[in-house]
C-alpha positions as CSV (number, residue, x, y, z in Angstrom):
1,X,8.3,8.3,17.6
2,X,10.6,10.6,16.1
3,X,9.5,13.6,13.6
4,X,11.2,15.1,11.0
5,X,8.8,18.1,9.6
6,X,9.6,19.0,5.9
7,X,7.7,22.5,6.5
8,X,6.5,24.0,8.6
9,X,4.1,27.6,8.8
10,X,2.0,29.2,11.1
11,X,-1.4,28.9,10.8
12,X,-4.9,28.3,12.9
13,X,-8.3,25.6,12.0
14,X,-11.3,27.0,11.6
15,X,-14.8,26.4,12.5
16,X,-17.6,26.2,10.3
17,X,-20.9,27.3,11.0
18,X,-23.7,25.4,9.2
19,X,-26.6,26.7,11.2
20,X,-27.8,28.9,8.2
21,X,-26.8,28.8,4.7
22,X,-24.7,30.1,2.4
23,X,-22.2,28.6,6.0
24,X,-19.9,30.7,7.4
25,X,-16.4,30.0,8.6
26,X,-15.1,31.4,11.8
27,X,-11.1,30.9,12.0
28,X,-10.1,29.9,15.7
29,X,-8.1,31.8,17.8
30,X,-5.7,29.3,18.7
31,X,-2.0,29.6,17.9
32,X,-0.7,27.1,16.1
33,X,1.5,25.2,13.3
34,X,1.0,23.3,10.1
35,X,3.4,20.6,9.1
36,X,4.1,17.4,7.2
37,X,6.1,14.4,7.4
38,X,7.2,11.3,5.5
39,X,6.1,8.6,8.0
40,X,8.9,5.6,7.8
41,X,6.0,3.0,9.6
42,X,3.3,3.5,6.8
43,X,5.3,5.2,4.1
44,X,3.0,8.0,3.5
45,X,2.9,11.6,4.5
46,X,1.2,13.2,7.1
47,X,-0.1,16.5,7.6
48,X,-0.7,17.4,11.1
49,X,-1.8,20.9,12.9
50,X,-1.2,21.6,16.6
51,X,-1.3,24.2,19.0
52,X,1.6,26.0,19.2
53,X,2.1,24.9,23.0
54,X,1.7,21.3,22.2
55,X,4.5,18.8,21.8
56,X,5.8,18.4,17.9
57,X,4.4,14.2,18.7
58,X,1.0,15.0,19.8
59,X,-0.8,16.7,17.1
60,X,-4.4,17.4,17.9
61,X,-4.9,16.9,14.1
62,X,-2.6,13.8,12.0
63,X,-4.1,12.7,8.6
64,X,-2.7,10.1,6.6
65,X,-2.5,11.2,3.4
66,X,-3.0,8.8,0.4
67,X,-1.0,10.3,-2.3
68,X,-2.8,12.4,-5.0
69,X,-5.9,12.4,-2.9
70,X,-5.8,15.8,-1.7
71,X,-5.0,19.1,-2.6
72,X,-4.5,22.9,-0.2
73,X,-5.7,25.7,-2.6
74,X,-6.1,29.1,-1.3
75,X,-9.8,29.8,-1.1
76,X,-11.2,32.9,-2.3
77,X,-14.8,33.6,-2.8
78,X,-14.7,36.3,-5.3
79,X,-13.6,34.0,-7.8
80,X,-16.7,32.0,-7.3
81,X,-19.1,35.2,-6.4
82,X,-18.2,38.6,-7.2
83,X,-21.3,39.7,-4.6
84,X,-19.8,37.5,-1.8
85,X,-18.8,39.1,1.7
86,X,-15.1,40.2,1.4
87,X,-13.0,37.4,3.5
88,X,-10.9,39.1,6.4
89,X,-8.1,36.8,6.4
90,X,-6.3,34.5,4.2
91,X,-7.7,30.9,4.3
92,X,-6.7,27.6,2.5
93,X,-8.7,24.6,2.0
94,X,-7.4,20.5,2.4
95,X,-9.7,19.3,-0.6
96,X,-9.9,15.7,-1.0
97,X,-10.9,13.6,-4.6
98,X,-12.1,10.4,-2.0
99,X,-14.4,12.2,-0.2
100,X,-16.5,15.4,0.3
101,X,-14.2,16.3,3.3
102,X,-13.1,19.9,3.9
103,X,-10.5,21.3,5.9
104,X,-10.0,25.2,6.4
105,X,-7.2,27.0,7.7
106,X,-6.1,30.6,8.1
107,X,-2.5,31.9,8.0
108,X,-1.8,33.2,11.0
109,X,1.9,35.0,9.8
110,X,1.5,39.0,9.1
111,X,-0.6,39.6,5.7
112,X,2.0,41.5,3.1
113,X,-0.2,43.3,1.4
114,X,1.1,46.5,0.5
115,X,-3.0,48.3,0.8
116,X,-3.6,46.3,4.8
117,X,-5.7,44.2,2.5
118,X,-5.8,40.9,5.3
119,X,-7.3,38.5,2.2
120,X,-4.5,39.2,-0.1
121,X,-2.3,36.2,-1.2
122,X,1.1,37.1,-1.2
123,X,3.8,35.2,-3.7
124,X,5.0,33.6,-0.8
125,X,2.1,32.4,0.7
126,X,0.9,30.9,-2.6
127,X,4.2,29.4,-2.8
128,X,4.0,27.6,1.2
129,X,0.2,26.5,-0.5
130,X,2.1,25.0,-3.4
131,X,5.1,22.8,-1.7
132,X,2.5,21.4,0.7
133,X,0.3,20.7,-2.3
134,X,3.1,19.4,-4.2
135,X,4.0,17.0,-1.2
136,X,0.7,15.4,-0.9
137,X,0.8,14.7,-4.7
138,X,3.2,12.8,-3.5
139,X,6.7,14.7,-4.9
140,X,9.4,13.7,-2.8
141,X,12.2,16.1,-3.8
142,X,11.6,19.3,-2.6
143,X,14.0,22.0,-1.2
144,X,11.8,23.5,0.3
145,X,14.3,26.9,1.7
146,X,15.6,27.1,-1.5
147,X,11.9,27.5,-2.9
148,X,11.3,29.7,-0.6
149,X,14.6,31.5,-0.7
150,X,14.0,31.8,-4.5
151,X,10.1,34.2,-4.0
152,X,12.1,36.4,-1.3
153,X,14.2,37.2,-4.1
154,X,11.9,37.7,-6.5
155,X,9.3,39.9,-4.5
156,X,8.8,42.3,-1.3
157,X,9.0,39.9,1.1
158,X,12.6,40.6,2.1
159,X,11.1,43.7,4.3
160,X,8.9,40.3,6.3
161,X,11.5,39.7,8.6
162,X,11.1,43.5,10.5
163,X,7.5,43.0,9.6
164,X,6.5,40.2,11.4
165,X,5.1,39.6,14.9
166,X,7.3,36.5,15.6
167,X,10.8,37.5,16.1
168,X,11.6,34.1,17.3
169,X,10.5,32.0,14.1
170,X,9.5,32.7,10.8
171,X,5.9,31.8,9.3
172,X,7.5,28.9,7.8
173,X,10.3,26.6,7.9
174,X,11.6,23.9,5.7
175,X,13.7,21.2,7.9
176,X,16.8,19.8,7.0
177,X,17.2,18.5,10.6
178,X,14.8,17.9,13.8
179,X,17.0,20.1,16.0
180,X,16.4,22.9,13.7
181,X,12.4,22.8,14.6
182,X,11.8,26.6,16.8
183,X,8.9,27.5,18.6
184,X,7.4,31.2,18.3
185,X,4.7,33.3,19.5
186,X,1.1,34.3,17.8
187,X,1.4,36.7,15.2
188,X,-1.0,36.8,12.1
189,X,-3.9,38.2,10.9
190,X,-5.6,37.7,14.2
191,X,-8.2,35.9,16.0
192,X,-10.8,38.7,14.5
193,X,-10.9,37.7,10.9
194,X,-13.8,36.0,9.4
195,X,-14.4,33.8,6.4
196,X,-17.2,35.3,4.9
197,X,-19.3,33.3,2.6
198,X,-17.7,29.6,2.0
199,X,-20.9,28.4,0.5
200,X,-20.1,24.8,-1.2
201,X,-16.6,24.7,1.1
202,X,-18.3,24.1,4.5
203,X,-21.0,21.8,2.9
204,X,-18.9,18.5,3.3
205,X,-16.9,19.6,6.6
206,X,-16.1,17.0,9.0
207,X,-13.7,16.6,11.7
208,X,-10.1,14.5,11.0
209,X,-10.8,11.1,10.5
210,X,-13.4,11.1,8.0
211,X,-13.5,9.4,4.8
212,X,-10.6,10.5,2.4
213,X,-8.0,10.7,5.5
214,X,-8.0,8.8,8.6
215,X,-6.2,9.7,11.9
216,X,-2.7,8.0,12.5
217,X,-2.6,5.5,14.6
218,X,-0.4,2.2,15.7
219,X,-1.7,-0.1,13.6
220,X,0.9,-3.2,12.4
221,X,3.3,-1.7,9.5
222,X,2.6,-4.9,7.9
223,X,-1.0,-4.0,7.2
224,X,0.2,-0.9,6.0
225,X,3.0,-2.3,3.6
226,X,0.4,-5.0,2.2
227,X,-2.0,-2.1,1.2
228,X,1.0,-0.7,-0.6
229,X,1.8,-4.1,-2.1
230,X,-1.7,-4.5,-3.6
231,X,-2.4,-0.9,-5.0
232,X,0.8,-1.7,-6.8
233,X,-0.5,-4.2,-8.8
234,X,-3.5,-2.6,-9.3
235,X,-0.5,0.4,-10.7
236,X,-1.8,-0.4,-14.8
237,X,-5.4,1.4,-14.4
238,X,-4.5,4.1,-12.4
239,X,-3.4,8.4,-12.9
240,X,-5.5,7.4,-16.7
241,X,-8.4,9.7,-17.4
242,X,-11.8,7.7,-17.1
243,X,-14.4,8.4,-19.7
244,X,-16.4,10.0,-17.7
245,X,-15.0,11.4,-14.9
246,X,-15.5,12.2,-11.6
247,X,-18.2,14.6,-12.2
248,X,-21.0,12.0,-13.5
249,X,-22.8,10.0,-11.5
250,X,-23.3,10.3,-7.4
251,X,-22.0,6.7,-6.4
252,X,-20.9,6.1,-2.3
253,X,-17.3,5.6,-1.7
254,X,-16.1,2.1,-1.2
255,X,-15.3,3.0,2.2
256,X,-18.4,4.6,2.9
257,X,-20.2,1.0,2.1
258,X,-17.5,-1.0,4.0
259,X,-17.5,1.0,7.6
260,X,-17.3,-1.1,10.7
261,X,-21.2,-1.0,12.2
262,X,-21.4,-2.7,8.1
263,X,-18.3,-5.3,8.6
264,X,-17.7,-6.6,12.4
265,X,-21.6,-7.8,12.2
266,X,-20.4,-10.3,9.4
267,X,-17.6,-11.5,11.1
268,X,-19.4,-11.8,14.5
269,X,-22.0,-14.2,12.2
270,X,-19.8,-15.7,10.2
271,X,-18.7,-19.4,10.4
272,X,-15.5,-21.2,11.3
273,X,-15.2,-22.3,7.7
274,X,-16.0,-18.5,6.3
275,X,-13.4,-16.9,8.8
276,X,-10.8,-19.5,7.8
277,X,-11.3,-18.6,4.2
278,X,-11.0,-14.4,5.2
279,X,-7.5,-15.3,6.8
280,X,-6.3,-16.2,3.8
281,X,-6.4,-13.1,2.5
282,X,-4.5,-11.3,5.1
283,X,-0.4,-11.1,4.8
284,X,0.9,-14.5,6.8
285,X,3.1,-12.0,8.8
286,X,0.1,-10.3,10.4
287,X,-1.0,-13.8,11.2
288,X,2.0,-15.1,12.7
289,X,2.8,-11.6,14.2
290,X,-0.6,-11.8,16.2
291,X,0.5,-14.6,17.8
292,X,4.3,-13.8,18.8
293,X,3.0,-10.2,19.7
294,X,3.5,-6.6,17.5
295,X,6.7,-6.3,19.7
296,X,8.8,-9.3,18.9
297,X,11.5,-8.3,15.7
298,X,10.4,-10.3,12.5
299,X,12.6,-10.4,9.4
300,X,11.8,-12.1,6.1
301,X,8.8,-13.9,5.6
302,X,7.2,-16.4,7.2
303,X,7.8,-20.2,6.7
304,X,5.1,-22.2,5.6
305,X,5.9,-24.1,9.2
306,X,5.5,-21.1,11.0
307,X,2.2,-19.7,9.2
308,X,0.3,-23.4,9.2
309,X,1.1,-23.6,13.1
310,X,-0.1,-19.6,13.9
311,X,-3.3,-20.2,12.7
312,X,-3.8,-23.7,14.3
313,X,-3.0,-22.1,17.8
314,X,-5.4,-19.6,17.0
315,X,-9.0,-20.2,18.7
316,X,-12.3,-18.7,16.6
317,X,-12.8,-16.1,18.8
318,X,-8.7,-15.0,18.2
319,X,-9.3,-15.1,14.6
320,X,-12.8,-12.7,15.0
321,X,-10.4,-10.5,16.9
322,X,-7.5,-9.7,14.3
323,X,-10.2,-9.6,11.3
324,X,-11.9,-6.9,13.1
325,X,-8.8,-5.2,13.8
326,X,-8.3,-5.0,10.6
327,X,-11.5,-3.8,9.5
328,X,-10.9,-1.3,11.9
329,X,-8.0,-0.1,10.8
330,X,-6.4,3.4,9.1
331,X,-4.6,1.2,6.6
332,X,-8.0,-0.7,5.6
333,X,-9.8,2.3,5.2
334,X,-7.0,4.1,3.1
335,X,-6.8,1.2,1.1
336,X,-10.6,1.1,0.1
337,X,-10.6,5.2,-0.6
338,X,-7.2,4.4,-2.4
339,X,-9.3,1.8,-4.8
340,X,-12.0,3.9,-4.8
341,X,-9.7,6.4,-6.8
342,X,-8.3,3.8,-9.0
343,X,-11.5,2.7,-10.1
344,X,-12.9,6.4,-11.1
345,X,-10.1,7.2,-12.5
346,X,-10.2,4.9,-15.6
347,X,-9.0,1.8,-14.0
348,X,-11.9,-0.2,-13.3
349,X,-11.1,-2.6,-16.1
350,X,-7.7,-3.7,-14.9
351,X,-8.8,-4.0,-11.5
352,X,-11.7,-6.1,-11.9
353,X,-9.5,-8.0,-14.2
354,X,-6.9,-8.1,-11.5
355,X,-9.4,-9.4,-8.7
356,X,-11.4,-11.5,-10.8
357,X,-14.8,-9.6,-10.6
358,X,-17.2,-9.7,-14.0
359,X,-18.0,-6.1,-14.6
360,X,-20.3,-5.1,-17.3
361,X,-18.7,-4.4,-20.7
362,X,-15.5,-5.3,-19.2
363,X,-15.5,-2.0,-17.1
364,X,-15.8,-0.1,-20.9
365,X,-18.6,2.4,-22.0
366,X,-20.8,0.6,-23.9
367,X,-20.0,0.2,-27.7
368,X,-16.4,1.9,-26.8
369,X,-13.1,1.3,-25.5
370,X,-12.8,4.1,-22.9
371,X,-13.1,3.0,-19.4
372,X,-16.3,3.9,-17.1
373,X,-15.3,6.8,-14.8
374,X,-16.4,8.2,-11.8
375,X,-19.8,7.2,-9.7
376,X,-20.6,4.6,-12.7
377,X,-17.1,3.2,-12.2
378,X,-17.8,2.3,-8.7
379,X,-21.4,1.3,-9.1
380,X,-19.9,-1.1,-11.7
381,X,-17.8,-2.9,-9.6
382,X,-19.9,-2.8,-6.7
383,X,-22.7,-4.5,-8.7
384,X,-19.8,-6.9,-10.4
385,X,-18.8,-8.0,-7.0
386,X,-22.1,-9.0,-6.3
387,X,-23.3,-10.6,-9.8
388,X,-19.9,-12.6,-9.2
389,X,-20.4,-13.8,-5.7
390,X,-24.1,-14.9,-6.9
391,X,-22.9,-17.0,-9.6
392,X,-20.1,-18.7,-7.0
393,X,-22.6,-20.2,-5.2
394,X,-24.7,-21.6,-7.8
């Protein structure tokens, strides 16, 4: 697979400590890199971390990022707690709006401050924090030398290059090319620094792969393209402002109700006739792909023919097999935290119009016309999902 970074910087994971509270963060002294890339199977970027002696293709971190979901903000304490432990290093935190997941990382380029001050932000590391951010808001049109090129201008930086550790690399690197990717040395603030008090920050800290981004892997493009397809037509409801936010009511994430131990027992139980009826919903070319095999060349879509006579070949246990593969799956996950959004941010009524599902007060707040928003959103349409299956059957 071939990887075209659109930035890269230095910079190291760190380890949370939740032994004792307020949690402490300890940054690890691995070298390593932070970079993202535009994906062309799944059409979304990915932000990735590796060691620094690892191959560009074999992160040992590689989220998927659903765009708008998350955000990297420099993390600083003081604003939160004047009293707080003073943090010996400059540390940024992958936030995401799906999920209580936290990322930190520490910059591991030489701190610019002009006191030795190793927490200081300097203009251009707030400016690396804001094209990353920028990119997983999903802003495709960045330059990002010339923003960069545009703060060493403006500020001290222009004295970095003597400065830093890594003659053979800078911190960070926007890519107009592959070839153009260097490797470099250590550098930074140093294994030594510490994160001091991160309080709420470490609370929801989970390794990659957790709700709100999921590890790459090889799943069908297909899969991918038809979660695309449908949060598209779901477009009308969402980026509005729900009524009530997503600071109101404590509700699990659609994806946290609909994890596999939940799922493959269903289809394992499930009859021919119910099975049958779940294929239906999946894009004919994943059906007629599972038969031909992931590696054959497909273009177009498939002919009625060709659809009517993959799922006739198919025996029951075959069919079991690629609906759990799909459960399974990055893209179905994404797709649920993706809705999951959608409906706390204000478009719970045009989804559950869009699907069908009878949500109370049309997915309004009561005696208004402003739609339900955050926790209530999703309790909503969980409990209209169900109120709608229950009068199905009778």
């Amino acid at each position: 697979m071939s990887i075209s970074p659109i930035i890269t910087f230095k910079a190291g994971i760190c380890d949370v400590d939740q032994s004792s509270k307020p949690y402490k963060v300890q940054p690890l002294p691995t070298p390593g890199y932070i970079y993202l890339y535009h994906s062309r199977e799944d059409d979304l970027v990915h932000f990735c971390w590796r060691p620094r002696d690892a191959p560009l293709d074999e992160p040992q971190l590689d989220l998927v990022m659903v765009p708008t979901d998350g955000s990297f903000v420099p993390y600083d304490i003081k604003e939160k707690d004047p009293s707080a432990p003073k943090i010996n290093g400059r540390i940024f935190s992958l936030k995401f709006g799906s999920s209580p997941q936290r990322h930190l990382f520490w910059l591991q380029s030489k701190p610019q401050s002009p006191t030795g001050d190793k927490s200081w932000f300097s203009p251009r590391d707030l400016k690396i924090g804001e094209i990353v951010d920028r990119l997983l808001q999903g802003e495709e049109d960045i330059d990002v030398n010339q923003e960069l090129a545009s703060v060493r201008n403006n500020n001290s930086d222009n004295s970095r290059r003597d400065q830093d550790d890594d003659e053979t690399m800078e911190d960070v690197e926007g890519h107009g090319d592959p070839s153009d990717h260097h490797e470099g040395g250590t550098g930074g603030a140093g294994a030594d620094a510490t994160g001091g008090d991160i309080r709420e920050e470490g609370e929801g800290a989970r390794e990659g792969g957790a709700d709100g981004a999921r590890a790459a892997s090889s799943a069908a493009p297909d899969a991918a393209a038809a979660v695309r397809n449908f949060l598209a037509s779901l477009g009308g409801g969402q980026g509005t402002s729900g009524g009530q936010g997503a600071q109101g009511k404590l509700y699990p994430l659609l994806n946290d109700l609909l994890e596999p131990p939940v799922t493959i027992p269903v289809i394992d139980a499930a009859s021919e006739e119910y099975v049958d009826n779940l294929l239906g919903f999946l894009p004919p070319t994943v059906i007629v792909l599972s038969q031909q095999g992931s590696d054959r060349d497909f273009i177009g879509e498939p002919s009625a023919e060709s659809i009517q006579a993959a799922r006739e070949a198919m025996s029951l246990d075959q069919k079991r097999s690629l609906l759990k593969k799909v459960l399974r799956s990055p893209q179905f996950t994404q797709s649920l935290a993706s809705l999951t959004i959608a409906i706390r941010d204000g478009g719970l009524p045009t989804i559950a119009e869009a699907l069908r599902i009878k949500v109370q007060n049309g997915g309004l707040l009561r005696g208004g016309s402003m739609p339900l928003g955050g926790g209530e959103a999703v309790e909503a349409f969980v409990e209209g999902v169900k109120k709608t299956v229950q009068e199905e059957k009778k």
